[in-house]
N, C-alpha and C positions, 0 to 999 in steps of 0.2 A: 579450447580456451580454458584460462586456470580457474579453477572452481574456488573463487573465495569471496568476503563481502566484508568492506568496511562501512560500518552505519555511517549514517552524515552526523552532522551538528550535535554530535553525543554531549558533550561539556554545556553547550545548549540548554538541551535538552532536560539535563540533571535539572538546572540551574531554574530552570522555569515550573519544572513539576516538583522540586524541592519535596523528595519523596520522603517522610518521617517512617522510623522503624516498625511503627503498628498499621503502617496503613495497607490499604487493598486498593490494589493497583492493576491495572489491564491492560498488557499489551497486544492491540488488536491486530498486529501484524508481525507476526514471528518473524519472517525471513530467514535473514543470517543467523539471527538469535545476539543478534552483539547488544542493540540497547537492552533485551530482554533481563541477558548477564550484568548488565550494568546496575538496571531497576532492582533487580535481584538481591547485588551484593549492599544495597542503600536499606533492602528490609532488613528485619531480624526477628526473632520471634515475639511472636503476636500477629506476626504481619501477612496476608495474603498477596500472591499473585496470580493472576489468570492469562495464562500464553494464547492466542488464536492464530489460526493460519489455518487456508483453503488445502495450502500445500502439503500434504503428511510427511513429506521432506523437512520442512520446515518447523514439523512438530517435533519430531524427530532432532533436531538440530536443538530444539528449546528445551526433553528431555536431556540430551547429552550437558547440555549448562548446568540446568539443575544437579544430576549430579556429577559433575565436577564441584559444585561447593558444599564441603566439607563440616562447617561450621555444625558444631550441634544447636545451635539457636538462630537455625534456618528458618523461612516463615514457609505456611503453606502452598505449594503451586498444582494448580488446574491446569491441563495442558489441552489443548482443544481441535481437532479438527474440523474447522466448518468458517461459513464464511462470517466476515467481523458483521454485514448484515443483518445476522441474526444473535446481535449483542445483547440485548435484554430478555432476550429468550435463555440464552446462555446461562445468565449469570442468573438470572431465575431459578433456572435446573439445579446448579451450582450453592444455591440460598447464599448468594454474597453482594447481594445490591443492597444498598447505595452502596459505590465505591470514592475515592477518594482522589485516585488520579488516573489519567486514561489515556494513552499515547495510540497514536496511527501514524506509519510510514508508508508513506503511499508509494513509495518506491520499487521496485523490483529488485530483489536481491541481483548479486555475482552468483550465486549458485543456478539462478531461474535462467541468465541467461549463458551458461555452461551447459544444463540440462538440455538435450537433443529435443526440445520441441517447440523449434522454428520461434522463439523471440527474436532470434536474433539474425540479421540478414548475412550475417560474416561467414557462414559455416552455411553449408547444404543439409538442413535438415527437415524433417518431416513439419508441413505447415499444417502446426496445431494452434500453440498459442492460451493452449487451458492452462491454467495452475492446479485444477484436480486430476481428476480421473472422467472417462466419459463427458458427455456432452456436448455442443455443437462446435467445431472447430472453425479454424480460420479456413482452412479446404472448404469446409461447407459451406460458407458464406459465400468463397469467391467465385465456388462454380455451379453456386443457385441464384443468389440477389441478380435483379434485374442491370442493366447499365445505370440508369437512373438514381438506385436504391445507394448501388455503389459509389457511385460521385456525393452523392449527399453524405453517404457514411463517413468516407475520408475528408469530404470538408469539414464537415462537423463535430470529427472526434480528431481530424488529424490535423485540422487548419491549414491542408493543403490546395492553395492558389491553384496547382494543374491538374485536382479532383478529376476534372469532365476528362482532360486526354487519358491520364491512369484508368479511369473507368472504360474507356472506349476500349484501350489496348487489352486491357485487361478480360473484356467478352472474344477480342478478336483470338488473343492466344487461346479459351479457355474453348473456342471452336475447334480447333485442331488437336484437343486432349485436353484432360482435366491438366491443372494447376493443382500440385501436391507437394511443392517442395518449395523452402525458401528460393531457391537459387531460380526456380521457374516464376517466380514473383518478382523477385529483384527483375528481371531480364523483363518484365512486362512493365512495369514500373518507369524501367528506362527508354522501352520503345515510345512511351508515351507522354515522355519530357524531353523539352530541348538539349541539346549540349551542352549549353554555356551551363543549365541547373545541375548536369554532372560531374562539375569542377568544383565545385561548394568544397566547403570543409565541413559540411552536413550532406550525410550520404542521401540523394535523394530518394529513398524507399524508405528513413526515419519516420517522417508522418504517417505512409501510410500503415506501418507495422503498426504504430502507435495506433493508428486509427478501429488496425482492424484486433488488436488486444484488448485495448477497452469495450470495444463489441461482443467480445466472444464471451469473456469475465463479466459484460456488465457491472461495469464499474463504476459510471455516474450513478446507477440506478443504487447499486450497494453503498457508496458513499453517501447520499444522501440518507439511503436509512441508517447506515452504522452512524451518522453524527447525529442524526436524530435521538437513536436511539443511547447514544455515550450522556447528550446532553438531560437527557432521561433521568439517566442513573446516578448521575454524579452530585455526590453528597454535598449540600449547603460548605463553601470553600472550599471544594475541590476544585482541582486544574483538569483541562484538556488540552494537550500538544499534537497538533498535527504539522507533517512535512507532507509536502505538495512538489510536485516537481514538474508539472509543464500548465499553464494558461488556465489551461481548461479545468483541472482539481482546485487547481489555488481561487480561480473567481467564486466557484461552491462554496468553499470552505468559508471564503472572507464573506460572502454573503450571508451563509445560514450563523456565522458566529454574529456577525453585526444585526442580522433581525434578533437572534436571542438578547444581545446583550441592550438592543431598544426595548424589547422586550421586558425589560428590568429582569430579566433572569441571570445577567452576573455584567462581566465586562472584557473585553479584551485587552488583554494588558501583557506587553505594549500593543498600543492600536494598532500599529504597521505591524509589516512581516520581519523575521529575524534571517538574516543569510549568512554561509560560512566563511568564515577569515579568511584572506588572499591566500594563508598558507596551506589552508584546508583545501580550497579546490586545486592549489598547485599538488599539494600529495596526491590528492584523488579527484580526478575530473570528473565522475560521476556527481559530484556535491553540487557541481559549479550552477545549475537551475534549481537547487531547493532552497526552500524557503518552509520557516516554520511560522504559524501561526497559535497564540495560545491564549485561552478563556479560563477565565474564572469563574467561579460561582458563588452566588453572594452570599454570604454567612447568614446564618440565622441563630438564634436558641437552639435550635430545636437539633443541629449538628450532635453527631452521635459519631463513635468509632467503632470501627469492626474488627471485631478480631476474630476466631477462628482457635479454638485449643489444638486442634489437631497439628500443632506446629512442624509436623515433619512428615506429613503425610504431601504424596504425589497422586495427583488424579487423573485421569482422563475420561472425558466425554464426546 
């Protein structure tokens, strides 16, 4: 598969965090590194940025931006391996909180799902499913979790209606040998749905990949503390922009942004979500479920600017 990644609702995006050239800004999910370039080329000096990503690929991808820009009144960037979960610990380390604007893609890159490690059901690869190194895989889950554990896990993370038959199939294959490969999960997937579900124009093993990625990442559990923790940081009139891409990220998001902004801690604006133009998800089908949502936070006096002298320094933490 081609290893490449076009971010979603980039023009969006700009548009909403309306980045000014001294500010410190976070992008908590490197990826592709495309919005990162973007934020980038909107600082200048005075201005900080802070890349994060799980993925050291993806760190990787956010140093090679940086330099590529040439400018000598570049702002400073931190470039970070770890997860956006631990955002105010980060920036802590880093002495650059409050920050001023704070982006999350909740996305998975075109690179994550090139990379041989089972996101993806198209290709026969090893069923991992981490975005770091070590830890517990999708293997491990399928050929230890109970029948039971499993049906709940895929309805609840994947909102798949034929959870119980995929959980059933799913113990009966893993009797006759472990389940280690995508292709051997696909094939369990489909003994345990009807026909007519594998005629869809959604592959019926979608859900439960889905299902069993966010498990392995713990990725509800990280998304609630990295917006916890952005809503934290973020300076009196600073933005937060997050894109969400299936049901289950987006209810989070619209929920913890609507209790803050009851909260009298800023406001969502706009109150609904933003989605990409006809023409965006006809270039790139990947866009066609995001949605962005974006907070404010409410001005005070007391608003301050960060800036950072070190303006051409690169760091990593």
């Amino acid at each position: 598969m081609e290893s490449r990644h076009d971010s979603v609702l980039m023009d969006e995006v700009l548009k909403a965090l309306d980045v000014q050239a001294h500010d410190t800004v976070v992008d908590a999910t490197l990826g592709g590194a495309g919005h990162f370039a973007a934020l980038l080329a909107a600082l200048g000096e005075g201005g900080t940025i802070v890349g994060i990503d799980a993925d050291p690929a993806a760190v990787e991808r956010g140093r090679e931006a940086y330099a590529e820009d040439r400018r000598t009144e570049r702002p400073v960037a931190h470039l970070v391996n770890d997860n956006f979960r631990n955002l105010e610990r980060i920036l802590e380390r880093l002495h650059t909180a409050p920050v001023n604007k704070v982006l999350f893609d909740l996305g998975w890159s075109g690179y994550q799902i090139s990379a041989p490690r089972g996101f993806s059901f198209q290709n026969e690869e090893p069923l991992l499913m981490t975005y770091g190194e070590g830890g517990e895989t999708a293997a491990d889950i399928i050929n230890s979790a109970s029948e039971e554990d499993l049906a709940n896990l895929i309805f609840t993370y994947g909102e798949e209606s034929f959870s119980r038959g995929i959980a059933r199939s799913i113990v009966a294959a893993r009797s006759k040998g472990r389940i280690l490969t995508t292709g051997a999960l696909v094939a369990a997937v489909l003994a345990g749905t009807p026909r007519w579900y594998h005629d869809r124009k959604i592959h019926p093993a979608t859900k439960t990949f889905q299902a069993l990625r966010i498990a392995v990442n713990d990725e509800i559990g990280a998304l609630r503390e990295g917006l916890t923790a952005a809503l934290h940081v973020l300076a009196p009139g600073g933005r937060l922009a997050v894109i969400s891409f299936h049901s289950i990220e987006d209810r989070i998001v619209k929920n913890m942004l609507r209790d803050a902004a009851q909260g009298g801690l800023g406001t969502m604006n706009p109150k609904k979500s933003i989605t990409p133009t006809r023409a965006e998800v006809h270039a790139n089908r990947r866009a066609r479920s995001a949605k962005l949502r974006v907070f404010e936070r409410a001005a005070t006096h007391s608003q301050t600017n960060i800036t950072n002298p070190n303006n051409a320094a690169l760091s990593y933490a």
